[in-house]
C-alpha positions as CSV (number, residue, x, y, z in Angstrom):
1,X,-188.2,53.1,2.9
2,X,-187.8,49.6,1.5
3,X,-184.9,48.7,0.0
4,X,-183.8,45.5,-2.0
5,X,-181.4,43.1,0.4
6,X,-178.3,42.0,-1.7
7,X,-178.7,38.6,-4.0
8,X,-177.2,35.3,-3.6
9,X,-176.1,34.3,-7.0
10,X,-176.7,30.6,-8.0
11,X,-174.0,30.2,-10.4
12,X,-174.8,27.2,-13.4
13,X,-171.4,26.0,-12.4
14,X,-169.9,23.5,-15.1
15,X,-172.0,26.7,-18.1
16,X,-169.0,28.8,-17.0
17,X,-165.8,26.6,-16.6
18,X,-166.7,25.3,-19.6
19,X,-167.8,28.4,-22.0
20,X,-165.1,28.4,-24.3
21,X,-165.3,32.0,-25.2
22,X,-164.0,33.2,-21.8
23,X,-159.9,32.7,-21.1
24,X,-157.9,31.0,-20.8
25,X,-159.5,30.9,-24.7
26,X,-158.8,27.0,-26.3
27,X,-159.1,25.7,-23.0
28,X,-162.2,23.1,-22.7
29,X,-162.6,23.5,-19.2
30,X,-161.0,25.9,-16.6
31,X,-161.7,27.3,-12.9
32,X,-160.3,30.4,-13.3
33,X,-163.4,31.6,-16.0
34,X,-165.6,31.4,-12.5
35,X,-163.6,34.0,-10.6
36,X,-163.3,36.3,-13.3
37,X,-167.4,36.4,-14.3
38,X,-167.9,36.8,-10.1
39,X,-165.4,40.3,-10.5
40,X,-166.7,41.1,-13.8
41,X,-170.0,40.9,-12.2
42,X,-169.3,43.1,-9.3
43,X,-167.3,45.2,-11.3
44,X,-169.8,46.6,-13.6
45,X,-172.2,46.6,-10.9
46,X,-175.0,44.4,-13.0
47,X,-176.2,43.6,-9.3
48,X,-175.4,43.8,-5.2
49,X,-174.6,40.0,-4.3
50,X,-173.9,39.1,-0.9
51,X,-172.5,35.5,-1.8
52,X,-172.9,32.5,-4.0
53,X,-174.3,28.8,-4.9
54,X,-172.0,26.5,-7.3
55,X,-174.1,24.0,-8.7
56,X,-172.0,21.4,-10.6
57,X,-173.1,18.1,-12.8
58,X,-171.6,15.1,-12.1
59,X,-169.0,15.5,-14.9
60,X,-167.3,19.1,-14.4
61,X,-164.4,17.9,-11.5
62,X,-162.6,15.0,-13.6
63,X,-162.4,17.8,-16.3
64,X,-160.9,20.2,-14.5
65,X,-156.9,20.5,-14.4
66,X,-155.4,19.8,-10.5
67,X,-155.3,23.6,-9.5
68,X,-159.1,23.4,-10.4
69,X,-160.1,19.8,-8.9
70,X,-158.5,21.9,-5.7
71,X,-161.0,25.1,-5.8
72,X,-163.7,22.2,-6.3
73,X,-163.1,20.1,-3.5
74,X,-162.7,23.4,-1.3
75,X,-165.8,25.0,-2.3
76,X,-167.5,21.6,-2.0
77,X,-166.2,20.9,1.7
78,X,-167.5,24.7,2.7
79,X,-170.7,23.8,2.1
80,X,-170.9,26.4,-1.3
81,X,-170.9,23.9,-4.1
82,X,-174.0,20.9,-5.0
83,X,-172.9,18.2,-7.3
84,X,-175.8,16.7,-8.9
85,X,-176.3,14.4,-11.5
86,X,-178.4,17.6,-13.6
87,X,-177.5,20.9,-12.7
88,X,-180.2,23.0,-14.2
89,X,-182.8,20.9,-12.4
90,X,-180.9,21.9,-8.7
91,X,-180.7,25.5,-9.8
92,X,-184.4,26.2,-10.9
93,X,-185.0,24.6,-7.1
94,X,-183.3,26.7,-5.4
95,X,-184.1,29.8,-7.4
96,X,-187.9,29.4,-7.3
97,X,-189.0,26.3,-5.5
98,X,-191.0,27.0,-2.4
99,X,-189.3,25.6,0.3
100,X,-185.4,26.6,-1.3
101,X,-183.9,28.0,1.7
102,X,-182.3,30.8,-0.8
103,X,-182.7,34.3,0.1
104,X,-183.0,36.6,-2.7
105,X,-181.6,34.4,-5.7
106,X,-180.7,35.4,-8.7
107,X,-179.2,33.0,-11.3
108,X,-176.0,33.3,-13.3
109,X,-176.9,31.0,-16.9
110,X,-176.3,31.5,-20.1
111,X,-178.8,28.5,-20.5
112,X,-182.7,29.4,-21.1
113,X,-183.9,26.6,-19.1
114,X,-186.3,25.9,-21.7
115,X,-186.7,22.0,-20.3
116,X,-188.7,23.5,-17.2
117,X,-190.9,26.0,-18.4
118,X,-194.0,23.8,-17.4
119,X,-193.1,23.0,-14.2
120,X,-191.7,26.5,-12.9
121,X,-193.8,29.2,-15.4
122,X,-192.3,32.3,-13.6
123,X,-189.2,31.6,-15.5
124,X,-191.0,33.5,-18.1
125,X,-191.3,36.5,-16.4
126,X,-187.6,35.7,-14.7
127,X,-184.1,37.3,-15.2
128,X,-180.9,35.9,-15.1
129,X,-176.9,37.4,-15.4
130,X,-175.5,36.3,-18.5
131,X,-172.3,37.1,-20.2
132,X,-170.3,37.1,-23.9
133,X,-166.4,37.2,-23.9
134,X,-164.8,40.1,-25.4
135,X,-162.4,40.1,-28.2
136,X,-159.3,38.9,-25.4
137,X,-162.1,36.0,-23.3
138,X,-163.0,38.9,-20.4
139,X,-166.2,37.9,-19.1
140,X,-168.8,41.0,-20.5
141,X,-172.3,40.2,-18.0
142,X,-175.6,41.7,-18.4
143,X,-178.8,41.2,-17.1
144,X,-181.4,39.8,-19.5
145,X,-184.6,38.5,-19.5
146,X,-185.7,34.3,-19.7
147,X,-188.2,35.3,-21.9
148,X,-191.6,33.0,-22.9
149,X,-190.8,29.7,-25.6
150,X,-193.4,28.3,-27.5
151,X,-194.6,25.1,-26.8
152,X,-192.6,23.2,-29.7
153,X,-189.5,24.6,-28.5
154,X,-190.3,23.8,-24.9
155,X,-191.3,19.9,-25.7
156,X,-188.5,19.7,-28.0
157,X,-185.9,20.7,-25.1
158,X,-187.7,18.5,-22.2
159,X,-187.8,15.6,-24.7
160,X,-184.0,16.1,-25.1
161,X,-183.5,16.1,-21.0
162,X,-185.9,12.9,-20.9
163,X,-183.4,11.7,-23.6
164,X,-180.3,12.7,-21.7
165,X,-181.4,11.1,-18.4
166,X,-181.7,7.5,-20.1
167,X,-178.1,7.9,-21.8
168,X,-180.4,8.0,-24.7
169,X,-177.7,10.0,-26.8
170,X,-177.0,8.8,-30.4
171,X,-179.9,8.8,-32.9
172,X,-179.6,5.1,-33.7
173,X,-180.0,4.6,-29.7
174,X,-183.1,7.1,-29.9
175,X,-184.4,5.5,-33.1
176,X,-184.2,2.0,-31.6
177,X,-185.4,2.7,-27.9
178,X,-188.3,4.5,-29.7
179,X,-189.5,1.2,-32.3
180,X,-189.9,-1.3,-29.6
181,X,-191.5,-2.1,-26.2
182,X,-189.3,-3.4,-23.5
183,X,-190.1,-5.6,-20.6
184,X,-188.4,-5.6,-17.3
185,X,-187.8,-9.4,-15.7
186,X,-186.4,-8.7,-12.2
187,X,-188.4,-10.4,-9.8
188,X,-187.6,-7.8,-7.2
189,X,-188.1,-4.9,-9.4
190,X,-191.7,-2.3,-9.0
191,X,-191.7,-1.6,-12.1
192,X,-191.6,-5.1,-13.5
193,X,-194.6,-5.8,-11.2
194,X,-196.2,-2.7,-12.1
195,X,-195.9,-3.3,-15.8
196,X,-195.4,-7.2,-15.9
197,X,-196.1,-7.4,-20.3
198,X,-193.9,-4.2,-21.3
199,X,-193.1,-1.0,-19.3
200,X,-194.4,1.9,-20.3
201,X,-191.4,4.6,-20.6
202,X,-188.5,4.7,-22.5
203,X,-185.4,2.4,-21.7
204,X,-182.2,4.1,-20.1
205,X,-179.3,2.9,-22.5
206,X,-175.8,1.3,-20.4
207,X,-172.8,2.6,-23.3
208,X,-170.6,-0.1,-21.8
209,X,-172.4,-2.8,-22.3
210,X,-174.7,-1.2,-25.1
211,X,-177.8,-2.6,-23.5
212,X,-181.1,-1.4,-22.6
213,X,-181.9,-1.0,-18.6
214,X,-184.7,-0.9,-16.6
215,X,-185.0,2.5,-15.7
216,X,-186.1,1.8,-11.6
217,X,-183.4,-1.1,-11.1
218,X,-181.0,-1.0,-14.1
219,X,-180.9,-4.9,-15.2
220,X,-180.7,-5.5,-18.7
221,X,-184.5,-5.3,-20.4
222,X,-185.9,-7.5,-22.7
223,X,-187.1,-6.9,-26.1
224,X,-190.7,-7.2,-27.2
225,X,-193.2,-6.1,-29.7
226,X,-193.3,-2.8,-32.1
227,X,-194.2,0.2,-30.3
228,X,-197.8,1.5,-32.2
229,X,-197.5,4.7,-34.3
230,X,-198.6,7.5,-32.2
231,X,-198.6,11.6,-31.8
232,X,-198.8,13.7,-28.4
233,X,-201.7,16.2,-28.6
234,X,-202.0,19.4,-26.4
235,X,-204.9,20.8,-25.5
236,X,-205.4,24.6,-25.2
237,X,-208.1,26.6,-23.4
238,X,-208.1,29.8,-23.9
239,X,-204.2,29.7,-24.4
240,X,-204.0,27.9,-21.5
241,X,-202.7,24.5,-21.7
242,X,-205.0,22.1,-19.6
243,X,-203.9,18.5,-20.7
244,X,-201.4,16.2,-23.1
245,X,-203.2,13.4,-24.9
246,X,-201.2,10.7,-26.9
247,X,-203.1,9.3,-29.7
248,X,-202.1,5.4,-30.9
249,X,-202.8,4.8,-34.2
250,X,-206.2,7.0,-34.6
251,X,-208.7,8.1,-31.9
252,X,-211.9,10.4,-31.8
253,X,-212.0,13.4,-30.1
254,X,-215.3,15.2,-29.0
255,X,-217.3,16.2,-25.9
256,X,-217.5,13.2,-23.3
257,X,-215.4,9.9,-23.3
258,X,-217.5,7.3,-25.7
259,X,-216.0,4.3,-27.5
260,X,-213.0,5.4,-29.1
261,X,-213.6,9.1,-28.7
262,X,-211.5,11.0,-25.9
263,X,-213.6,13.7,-24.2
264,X,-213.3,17.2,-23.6
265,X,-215.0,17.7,-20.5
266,X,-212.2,15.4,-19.1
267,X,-210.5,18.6,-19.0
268,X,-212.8,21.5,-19.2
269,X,-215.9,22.5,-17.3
270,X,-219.2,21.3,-18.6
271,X,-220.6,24.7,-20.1
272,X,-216.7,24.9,-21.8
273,X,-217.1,22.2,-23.4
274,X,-220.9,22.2,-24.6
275,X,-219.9,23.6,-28.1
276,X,-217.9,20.3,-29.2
277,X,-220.0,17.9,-30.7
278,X,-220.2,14.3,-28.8
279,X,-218.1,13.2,-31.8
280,X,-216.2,16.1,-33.2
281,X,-213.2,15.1,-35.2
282,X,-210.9,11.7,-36.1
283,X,-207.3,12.1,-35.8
284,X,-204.9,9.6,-37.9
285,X,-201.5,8.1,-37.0
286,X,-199.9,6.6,-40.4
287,X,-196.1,6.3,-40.7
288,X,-194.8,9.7,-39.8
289,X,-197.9,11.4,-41.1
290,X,-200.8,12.5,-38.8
291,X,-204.6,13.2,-41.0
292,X,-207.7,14.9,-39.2
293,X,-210.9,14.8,-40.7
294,X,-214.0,16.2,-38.6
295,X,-217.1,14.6,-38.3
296,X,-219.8,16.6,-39.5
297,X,-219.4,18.8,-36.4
298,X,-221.7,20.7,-35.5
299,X,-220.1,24.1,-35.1
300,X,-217.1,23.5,-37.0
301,X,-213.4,22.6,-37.3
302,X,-210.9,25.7,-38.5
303,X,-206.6,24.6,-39.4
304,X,-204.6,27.8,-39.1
305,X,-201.8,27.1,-39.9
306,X,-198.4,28.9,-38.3
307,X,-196.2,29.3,-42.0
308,X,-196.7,33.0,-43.3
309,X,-198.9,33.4,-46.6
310,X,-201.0,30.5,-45.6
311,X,-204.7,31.2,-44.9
312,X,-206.6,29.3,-42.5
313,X,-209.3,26.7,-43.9
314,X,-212.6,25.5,-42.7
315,X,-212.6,21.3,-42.6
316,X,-214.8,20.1,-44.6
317,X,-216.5,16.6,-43.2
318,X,-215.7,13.6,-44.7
319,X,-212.3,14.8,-45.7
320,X,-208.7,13.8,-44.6
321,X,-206.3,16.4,-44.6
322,X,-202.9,16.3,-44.0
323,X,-201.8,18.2,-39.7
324,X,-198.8,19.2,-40.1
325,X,-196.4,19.9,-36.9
326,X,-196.8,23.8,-36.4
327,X,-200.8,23.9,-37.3
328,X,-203.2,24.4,-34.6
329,X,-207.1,23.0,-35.0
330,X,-209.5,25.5,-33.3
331,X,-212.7,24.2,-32.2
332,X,-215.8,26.2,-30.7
333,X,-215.1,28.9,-28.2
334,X,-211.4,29.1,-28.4
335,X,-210.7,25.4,-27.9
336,X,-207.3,24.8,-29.6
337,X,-205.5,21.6,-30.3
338,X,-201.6,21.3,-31.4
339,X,-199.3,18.6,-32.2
340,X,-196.3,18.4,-29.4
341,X,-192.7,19.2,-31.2
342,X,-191.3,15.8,-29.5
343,X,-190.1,13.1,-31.5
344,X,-190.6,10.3,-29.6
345,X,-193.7,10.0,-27.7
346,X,-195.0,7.8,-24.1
347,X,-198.4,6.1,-23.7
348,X,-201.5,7.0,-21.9
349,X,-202.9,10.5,-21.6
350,X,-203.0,12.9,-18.2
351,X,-203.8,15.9,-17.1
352,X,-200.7,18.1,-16.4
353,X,-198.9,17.6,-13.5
354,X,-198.6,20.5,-11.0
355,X,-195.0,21.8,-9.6
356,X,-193.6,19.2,-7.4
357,X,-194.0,19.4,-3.9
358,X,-191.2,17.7,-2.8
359,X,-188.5,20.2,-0.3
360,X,-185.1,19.7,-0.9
361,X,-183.8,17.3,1.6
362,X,-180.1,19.2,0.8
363,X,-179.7,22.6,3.1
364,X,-177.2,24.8,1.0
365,X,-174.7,27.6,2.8
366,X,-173.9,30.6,1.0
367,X,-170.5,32.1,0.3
368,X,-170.4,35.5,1.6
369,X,-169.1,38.4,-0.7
370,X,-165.9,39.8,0.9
């Protein structure tokens, strides 16, 4: 008979000291919240751990009073506690990379890790141990499901991690990282020879000296010319996503690559994309409005849009209508096209990246459960 071998928990660290609606309640951040979710857990029997994974960011221990700098330095030195710079990315490794040296994981978040959906889809089939507080801040776990995200909520919530990452924080910062190329001097510095006229991703942001840095070897950048209006496309087959196109300005879509037309059967096969006309429809980048018009397709362009009570419409060629954020353009034989819910937007176009490959150069002990 086969039986299930006990979990290691990998605990989202700094979501639990600092979840206000544990005890000690009014408290911004405390150890002690950590020790009681571990009995609460084991308490109700949610599920048999044998021992546990801290993952911390960078900016739990100075937060944490002396008792609890203690418990962190001592988990730390056994070998049971990661500090990273981001946490969630740490713990979606070790719970479902392939080389995490993790037996059995199972993670304690109260987050929905919506930021890596892309790169680790079994998070949409995964489970994780969450809690609420009761009415006196006891930890109340359960087991509960990740659950799938739409694609607006998942580009939203990687745009803000993107964001994060470059200290990109306040919207002024956001607004004004977004409206203008930068350009990397440093003589020693890949991307400056890389990109010598502007680089091509957003800036990271120093809050000291409330200047823009490179983002590979943090000297300050300077400022160029107006970033061009533009909108991230996703392309769906068959509800599958197969690629990410960003569209400058305007651009043609339609079967093959041609002058100012982006092609299909860059991402599909052949026979797929055979019922997109070489030059199927014109997509529009003015202001903060985005038009599509199709081109007197052959089979057809159909809006459907998401809002309830609104029917979808056949394009009609020749005329610009207004694609709005949540409606989706079907072409021929379920080819599907739908505007990104990111704000700010990168150049170029590629086809989706796989899961990375790269093992964890850290080796992580467990705790065992005594």
């Amino acid at each position: 008979m086969t039986t299930t071998p006990p979990a290691t928990l990998l605990v989202d660290l700094s979501n639990v000291c600092r979840d206000n609606d544990l005890a000690p309640l009014g408290v911004d951040t405390a150890w002690r919240r950590l020790q009681a979710l571990l009995n609460a857990i084991s308490e109700n029997e949610i599920i048999e751990f044998r021992g546990y994974i801290l993952v911390a960011d960078e900016t739990l221990r100075r937060r944490l009073d002396r008792g609890g700098r203690a418990a962190f330095d001592a988990e730390r030195d056994a070998g049971r506690l990661e500090e990273r710079e981001f946490a969630d990315e740490r713990l979606v490794e070790l719970a479902l990379g392939s080389d995490s040296p993790v037996e059995s994981p199972v993670l304690v978040t109260r987050d929905f890790l919506d930021d890596f959906r892309r790169t680790y889809p079994e998070l949409d089939s995964a489970s994780a141990i969450a809690w609420t507080g009761d009415t006196n801040g006891a930890p109340v776990p359960v087991l509960r499901a990740f659950g799938t995200r739409t694609h607006h909520r998942i580009s939203k919530k990687e745009e803000e991690g993107e964001l994060y990452r470059r200290q990109l924080r306040r919207r002024e910062v956001q607004d004004e990282a977004a409206r203008w190329y930068f350009r990397c001097t440093a003589r020693s510095c890949p991307i400056a020879a890389f990109w010598p006229d502007h680089i091509e991703e957003l800036p990271r942001y120093d809050s000291t000296k409330k200047i823009f840095v490179c983002p590979g070897c943090r000297e300050e950048l300077e400022r160029g010319s107006e970033r061009k209006q533009a909108v991230q496309i996703l392309v769906y087959d068959s509800d599958r996503e197969v690629a990410r196109l960003l569209v400058e300005n305007g651009v043609e879509i339609g079967r093959s690559d041609a002058q100012g037309c982006i092609g299909i059967d860059r991402f599909l096969a052949n026979e797929r994309a055979s019922t997109v006309s070489r030059r199927h429809l014109r997509v529009s980048v003015e202001a903060d409005h985005v038009f599509v018009e199709d081109l007197d397709s052959r089979n057809g362009t159909v809006m459907r849009p998401r809002r309830p009570g609104r029917k979808a419409i056949s394009l009609r060629s020749g005329s610009r209508i207004a694609w709005e954020v949540r409606d989706a353009l079907v072409l021929p034989d379920n080819i599907r096209l739908e505007r990104s819910g990111r704000r700010f937007h990168f150049r170029g176009d590629r086809v989706l990246d796989g899961a990375p490959d790269e093992s964890p150069s850290h080796v992580t002990q467990f705790s065992p459960r005594r």
